[in-house]
C-alpha positions in Angstrom: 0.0 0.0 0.0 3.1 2.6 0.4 4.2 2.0 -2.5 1.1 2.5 -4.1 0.5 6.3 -3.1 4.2 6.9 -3.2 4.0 6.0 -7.1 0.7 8.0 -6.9 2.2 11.0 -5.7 4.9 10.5 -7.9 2.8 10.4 -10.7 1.4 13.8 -9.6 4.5 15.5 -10.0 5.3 14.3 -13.0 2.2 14.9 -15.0 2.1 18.4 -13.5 5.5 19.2 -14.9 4.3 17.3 -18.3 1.2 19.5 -18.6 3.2 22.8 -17.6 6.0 22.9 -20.1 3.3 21.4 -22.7 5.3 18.0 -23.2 4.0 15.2 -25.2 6.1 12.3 -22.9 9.0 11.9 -20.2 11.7 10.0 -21.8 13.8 9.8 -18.7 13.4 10.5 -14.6 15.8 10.5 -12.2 14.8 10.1 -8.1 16.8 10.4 -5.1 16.1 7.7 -2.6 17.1 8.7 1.0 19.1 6.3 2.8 15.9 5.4 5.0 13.8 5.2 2.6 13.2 1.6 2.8 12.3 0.8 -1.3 15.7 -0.5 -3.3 16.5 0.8 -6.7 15.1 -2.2 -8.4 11.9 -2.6 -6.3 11.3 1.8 -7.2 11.7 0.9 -10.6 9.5 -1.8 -11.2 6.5 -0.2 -9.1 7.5 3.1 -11.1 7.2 1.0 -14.3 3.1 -0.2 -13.3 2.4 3.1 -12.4 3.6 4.9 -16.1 1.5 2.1 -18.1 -0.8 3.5 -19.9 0.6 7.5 -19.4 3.2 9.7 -21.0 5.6 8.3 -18.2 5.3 4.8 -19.7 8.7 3.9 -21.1 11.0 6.6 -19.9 14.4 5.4 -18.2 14.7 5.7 -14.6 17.5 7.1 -12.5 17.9 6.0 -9.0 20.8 7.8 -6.8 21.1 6.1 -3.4 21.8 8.7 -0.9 23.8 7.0 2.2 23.6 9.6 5.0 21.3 8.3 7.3 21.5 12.5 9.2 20.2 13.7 6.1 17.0 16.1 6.7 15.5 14.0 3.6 17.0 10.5 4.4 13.4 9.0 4.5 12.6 10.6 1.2 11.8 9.9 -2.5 12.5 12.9 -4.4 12.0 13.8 -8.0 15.3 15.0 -8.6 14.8 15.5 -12.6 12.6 15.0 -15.4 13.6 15.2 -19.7 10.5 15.7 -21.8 9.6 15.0 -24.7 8.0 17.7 -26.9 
């Protein structure tokens, strides 16, 4: 169920930038995963894959840096680092 309204809010983010600069599709997103964050690279990617089918996300290549400093203010976080459109 977390990971199900963390792709969800995910999702948000990314269609809002979509519709704001007018793009047509993401080709590529990259997330920073905080060291407490408790999803693994592989595991983001395959629930971000279920959430894109069917949307302009669907396909694009995602980036996954592992953050290691457990202090970090954001080390429980999942944060849309960047986006590339397509036009």
């Amino acid at each position: 169920m977390h990971e199900q309204s963390l792709m969800a809010d995910m999702m948000r983010k990314i269609f809002s930038i979509v519709e704001a600069e007018n793009a047509t599709a993401v080709s590529s997103v990259t997330v920073r995963l905080g060291a407490l964050a408790h999803i693994s690279p592989d595991h983001f990617r395959e629930h971000f894959e279920q959430a894109a089918q069917g949307t302009c996300a669907e396909g694009a290549r995602v980036d996954v840096i592992e953050l290691e400093d457990r202090q970090d203010p954001q080390a429980q976080d999942i944060v849309l680092d960047s986006i590339e459109l397509v036009d």
